[in-house]
C-alpha positions as a Python dict, from the first residue, in 0.01 Angstrom:
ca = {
    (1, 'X'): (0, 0, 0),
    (2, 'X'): (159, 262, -298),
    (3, 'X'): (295, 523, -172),
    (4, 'X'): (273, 656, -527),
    (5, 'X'): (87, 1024, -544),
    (6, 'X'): (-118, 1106, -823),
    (7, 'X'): (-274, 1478, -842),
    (8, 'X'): (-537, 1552, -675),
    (9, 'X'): (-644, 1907, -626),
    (10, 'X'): (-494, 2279, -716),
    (11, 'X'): (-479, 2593, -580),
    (12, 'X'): (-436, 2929, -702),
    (13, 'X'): (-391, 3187, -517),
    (14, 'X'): (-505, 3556, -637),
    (15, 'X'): (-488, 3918, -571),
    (16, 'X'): (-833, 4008, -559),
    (17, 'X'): (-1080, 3686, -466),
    (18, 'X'): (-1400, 3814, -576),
    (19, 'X'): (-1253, 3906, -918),
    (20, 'X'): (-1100, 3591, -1004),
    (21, 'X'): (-1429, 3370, -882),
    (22, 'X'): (-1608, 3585, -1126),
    (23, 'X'): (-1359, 3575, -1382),
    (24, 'X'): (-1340, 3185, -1367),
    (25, 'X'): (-1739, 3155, -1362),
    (26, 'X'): (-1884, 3419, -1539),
    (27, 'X'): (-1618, 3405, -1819),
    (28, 'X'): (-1442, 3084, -1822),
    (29, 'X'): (-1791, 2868, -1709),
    (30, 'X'): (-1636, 2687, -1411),
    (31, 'X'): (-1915, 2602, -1126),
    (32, 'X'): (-1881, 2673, -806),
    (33, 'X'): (-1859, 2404, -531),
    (34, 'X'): (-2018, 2688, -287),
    (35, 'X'): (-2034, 2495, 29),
    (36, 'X'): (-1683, 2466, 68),
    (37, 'X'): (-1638, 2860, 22),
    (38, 'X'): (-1501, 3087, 257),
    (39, 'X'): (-1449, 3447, 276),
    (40, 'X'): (-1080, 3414, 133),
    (41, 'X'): (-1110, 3108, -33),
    (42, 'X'): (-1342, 2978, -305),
    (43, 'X'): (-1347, 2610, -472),
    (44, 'X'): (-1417, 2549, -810),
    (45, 'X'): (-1555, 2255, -1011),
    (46, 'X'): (-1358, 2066, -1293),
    (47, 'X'): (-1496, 1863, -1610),
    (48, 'X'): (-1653, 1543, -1467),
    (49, 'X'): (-1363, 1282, -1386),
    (50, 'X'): (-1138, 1607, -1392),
    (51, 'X'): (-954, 1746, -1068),
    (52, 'X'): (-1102, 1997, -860),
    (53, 'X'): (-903, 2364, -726),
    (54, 'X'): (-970, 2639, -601),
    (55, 'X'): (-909, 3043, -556),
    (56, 'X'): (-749, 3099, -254),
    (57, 'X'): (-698, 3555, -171),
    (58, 'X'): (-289, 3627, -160),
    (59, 'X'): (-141, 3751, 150),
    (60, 'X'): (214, 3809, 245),
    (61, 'X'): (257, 3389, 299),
    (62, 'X'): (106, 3316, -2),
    (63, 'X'): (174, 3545, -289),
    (64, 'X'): (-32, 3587, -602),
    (65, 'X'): (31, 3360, -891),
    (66, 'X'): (171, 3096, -649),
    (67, 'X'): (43, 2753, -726),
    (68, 'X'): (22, 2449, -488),
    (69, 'X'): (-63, 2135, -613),
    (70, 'X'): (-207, 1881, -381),
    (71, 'X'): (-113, 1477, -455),
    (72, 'X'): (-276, 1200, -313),
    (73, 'X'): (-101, 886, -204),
    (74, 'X'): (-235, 549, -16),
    (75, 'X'): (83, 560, 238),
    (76, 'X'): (120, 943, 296),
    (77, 'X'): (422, 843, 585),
    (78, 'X'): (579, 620, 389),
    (79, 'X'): (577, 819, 67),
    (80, 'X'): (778, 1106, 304),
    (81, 'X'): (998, 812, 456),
    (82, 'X'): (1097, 758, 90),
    (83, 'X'): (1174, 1130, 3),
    (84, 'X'): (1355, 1212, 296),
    (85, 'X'): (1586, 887, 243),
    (86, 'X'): (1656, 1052, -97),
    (87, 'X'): (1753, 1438, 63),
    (88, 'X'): (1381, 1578, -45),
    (89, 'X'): (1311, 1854, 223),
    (90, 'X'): (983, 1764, 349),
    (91, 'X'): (755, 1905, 626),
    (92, 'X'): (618, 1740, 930),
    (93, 'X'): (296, 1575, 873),
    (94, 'X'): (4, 1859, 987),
    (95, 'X'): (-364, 1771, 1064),
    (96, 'X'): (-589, 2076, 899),
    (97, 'X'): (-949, 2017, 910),
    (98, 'X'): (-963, 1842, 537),
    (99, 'X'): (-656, 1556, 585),
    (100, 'X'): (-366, 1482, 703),
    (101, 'X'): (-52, 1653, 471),
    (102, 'X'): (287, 1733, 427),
    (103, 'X'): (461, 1941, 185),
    (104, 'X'): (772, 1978, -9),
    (105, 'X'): (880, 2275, -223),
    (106, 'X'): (1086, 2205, -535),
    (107, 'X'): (1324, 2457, -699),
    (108, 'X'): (1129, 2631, -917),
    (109, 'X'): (933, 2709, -601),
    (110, 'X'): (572, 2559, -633),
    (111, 'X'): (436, 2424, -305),
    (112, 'X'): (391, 2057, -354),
    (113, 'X'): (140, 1913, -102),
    (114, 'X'): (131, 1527, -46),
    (115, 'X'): (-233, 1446, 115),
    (116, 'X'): (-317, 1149, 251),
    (117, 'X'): (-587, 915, 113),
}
């Protein structure tokens, strides 16, 4: 089984939610994945075979103009066996509603999210 990620999904998050969906529809001509919507959070279609992300409203956890990028691996615990063996920082794995995760934050301070297959 590869532990190796490859990207999967992004997320954006924004000062004002209902601007930036309308912004990203209206002007840029992204479609809305609507039944995955919430009031704070809104998903967007890529190109077909593209990756998927999503509009998510800033609070004071998640700042606007912070990205997270979501990877997929195979072997999500033994992908963050292998980066803690080489000092990564990594979270415990968490169970949200859509997978099982973890995340790690590199320097430059984008939230790197490793989701399981």
């Amino acid at each position: 089984m590869s532990t190796q990620p490859t990207l999967d999904f992004v997320l954006i998050n924004v000062a004002d939610i209902e601007a930036s969906y309308q912004y990203f529809t209206d002007k840029l001509g992204f479609t809305s994945n609507p039944e995955e919507n919430a009031p704070t959070f809104r998903q967007l279609k890529g190109a077909p075979g593209g990756i998927d992300f999503a509009l998510r409203q800033a609070d004071e956890t998640y700042p606007a103009g912070q990205v997270e990028l979501y990877f997929k691996t195979q072997d999500l615990a033994g992908l963050r066996t292998e980066l803690l063996d080489k000092d990564v920082e990594a979270s415990p794995i968490m169970h949200p509603p859509f997978g099982d995760i973890f995340t790690v934050q590199p320097l430059d301070g984008v939230i790197l999210t490793m989701l399981g297959a």
